[in-house]
N, C-alpha and C positions, 0 to 999 in steps of 0.2 A: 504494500500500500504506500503510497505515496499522493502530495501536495501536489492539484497541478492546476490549480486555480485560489489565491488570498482574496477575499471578498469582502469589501464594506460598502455601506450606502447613507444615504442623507434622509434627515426628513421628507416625506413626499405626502403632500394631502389629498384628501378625496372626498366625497362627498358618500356620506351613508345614513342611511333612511331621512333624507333632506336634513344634514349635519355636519360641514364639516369635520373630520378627523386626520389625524397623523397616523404613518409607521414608518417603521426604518425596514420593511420586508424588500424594499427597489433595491437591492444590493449588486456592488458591480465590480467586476474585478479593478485590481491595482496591481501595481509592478513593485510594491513596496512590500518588504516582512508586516507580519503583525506582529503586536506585544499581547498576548495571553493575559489577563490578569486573572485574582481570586474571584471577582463577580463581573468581568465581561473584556469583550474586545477593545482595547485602546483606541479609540479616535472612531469608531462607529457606535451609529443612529440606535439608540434603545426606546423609546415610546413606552411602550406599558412595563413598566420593573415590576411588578405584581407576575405578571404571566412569562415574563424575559428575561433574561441574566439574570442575574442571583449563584450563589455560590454553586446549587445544583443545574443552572445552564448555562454558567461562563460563557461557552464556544459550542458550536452548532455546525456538525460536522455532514453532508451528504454526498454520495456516491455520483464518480462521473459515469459509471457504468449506466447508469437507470436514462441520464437523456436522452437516450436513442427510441428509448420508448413511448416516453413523455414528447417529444420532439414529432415523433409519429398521430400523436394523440391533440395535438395541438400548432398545425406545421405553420399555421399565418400568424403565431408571436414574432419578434422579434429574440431571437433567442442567443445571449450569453452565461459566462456561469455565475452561480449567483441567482440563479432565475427562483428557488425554492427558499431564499433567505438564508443560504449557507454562508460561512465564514470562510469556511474554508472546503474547496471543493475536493473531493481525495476519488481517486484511482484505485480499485479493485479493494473497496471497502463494501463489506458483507455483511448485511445483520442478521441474518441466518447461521452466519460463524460465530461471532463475535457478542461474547456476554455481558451482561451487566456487570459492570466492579471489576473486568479487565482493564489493566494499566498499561498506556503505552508510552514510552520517548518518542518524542516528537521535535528535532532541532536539542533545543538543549530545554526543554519544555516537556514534565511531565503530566499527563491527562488520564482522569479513569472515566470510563463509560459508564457513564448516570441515569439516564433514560432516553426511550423515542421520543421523537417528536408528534405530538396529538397537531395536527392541524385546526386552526379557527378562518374564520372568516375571510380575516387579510390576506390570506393564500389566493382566496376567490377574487381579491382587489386585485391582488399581483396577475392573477391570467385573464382578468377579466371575464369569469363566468364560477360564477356560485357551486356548479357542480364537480367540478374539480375535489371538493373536501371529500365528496363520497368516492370519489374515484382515486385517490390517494389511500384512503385506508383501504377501500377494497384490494387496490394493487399489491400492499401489505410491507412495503419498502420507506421505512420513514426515515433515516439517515438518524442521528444521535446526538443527542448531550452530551457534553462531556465537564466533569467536574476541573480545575486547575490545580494540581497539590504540588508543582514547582512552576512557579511565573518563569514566561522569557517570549524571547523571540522565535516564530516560525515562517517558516519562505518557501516559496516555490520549489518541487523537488524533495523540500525534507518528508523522509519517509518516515511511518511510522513503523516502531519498531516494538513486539510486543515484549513488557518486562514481566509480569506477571499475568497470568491466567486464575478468573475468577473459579475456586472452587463449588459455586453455586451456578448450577448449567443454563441457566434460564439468558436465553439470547435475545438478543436489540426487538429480530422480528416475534419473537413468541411473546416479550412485555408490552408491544404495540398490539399484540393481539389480544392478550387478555384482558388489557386494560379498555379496550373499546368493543369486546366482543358482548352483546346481549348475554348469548347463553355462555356460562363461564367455565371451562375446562376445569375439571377439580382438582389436576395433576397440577397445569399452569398455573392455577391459584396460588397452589403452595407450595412452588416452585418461586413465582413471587413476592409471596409473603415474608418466606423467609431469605430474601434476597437482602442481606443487610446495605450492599450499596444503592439502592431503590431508595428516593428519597422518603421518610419514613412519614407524607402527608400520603404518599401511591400506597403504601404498605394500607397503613390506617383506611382507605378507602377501598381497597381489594378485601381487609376485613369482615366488610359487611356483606361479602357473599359466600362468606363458609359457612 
């Protein structure tokens, strides 16, 4: 896996249920490293810090593998990376491999994988059509949070490299699954449950269906 797009964006407004509003989801590549920090990306657009950065989504990582399909699914965008509100865009990043509370080095930047990504509405702002939210989780490929436990700089190129492997199996796509599926796997449950790197407000809400 490897870095092959750094991504920030600017405030961008728009107009919802006759209101304006902000987000920073218009993200676009740069030619510059980012700095990592403990609650978000140095010098990019946060809008709601309730549902955005914060120590369990610093950095918001998704796959360049999936555009090709999304790309298919939507061919009259405009399309760069960036396009899903990523930070950083990574190359042969898996969430079907790749579990929750897995740590990786990344430049001289260590990150552990915290949770999926639940899409909201702004998603639907960024493609301009509302359906899209239900066609990203059905797809079932949400790309990843990732917690910061050493700040630094990341660039283009830097690969990730795995340090440790979460001894709790429960992967990126099976906690996008259960966390949004109606009927609730009762393996996945508590599989999640007991997932100590799941932030423990996911834990406490997966609770209430055992």
């Amino acid at each position: 896996m490897k870095i092959i797009s750094t991504n920030i964006g600017k405030a961008t407004t728009f107009l919802w249920n006759g209101r304006e509003e902000q987000t920073g989801i218009f993200k676009y590549p740069t030619d510059q490293p980012l700095f990592l920090s403990k609650m978000d990306v140095l010098k990019d657009t946060v809008i709601d810090r309730v549902h955005h950065a914060g120590i369990n989504k610093a950095c918001y990582l998704f796959a360049s593998d999936h555009y090709p399909y999304w790309k298919g699914m939507y061919p009259e965008l405009n399309w760069d990376w960036g396009m899903f509100g990523e930070n950083l865009t990574v190359e042969g990043l898996d969430e079907s491999t790749m579990r929750i509370g897995d740590i990786y080095k990344i430049g001289n930047v260590l990150v552990q994988v915290s949770q999926p990504r639940e899409p909201c509405y702004k998603l639907g702002v960024r493609f301009g059509n509302p359906k899209i939210l239900k066609e990203f989780i059905d797809y079932g490929y949400s790309g990843t949070y990732v917690r910061i436990l050493e700040e630094g700089l990341v660039k283009n190129g830097d690969e990730l490299i795995l340090q440790e492997k979460s001894e709790n199996t429960l992967t990126v796509k099976e906690c996008f699954q259960i966390i949004l599926a109606k009927e609730k796997d009762p393996i996945l449950l508590q599989k999640a449950i007991n997932n100590p790197s799941l932030p423990e407000y996911k834990r406490d809400r997966l609770k209430k269906y055992v």
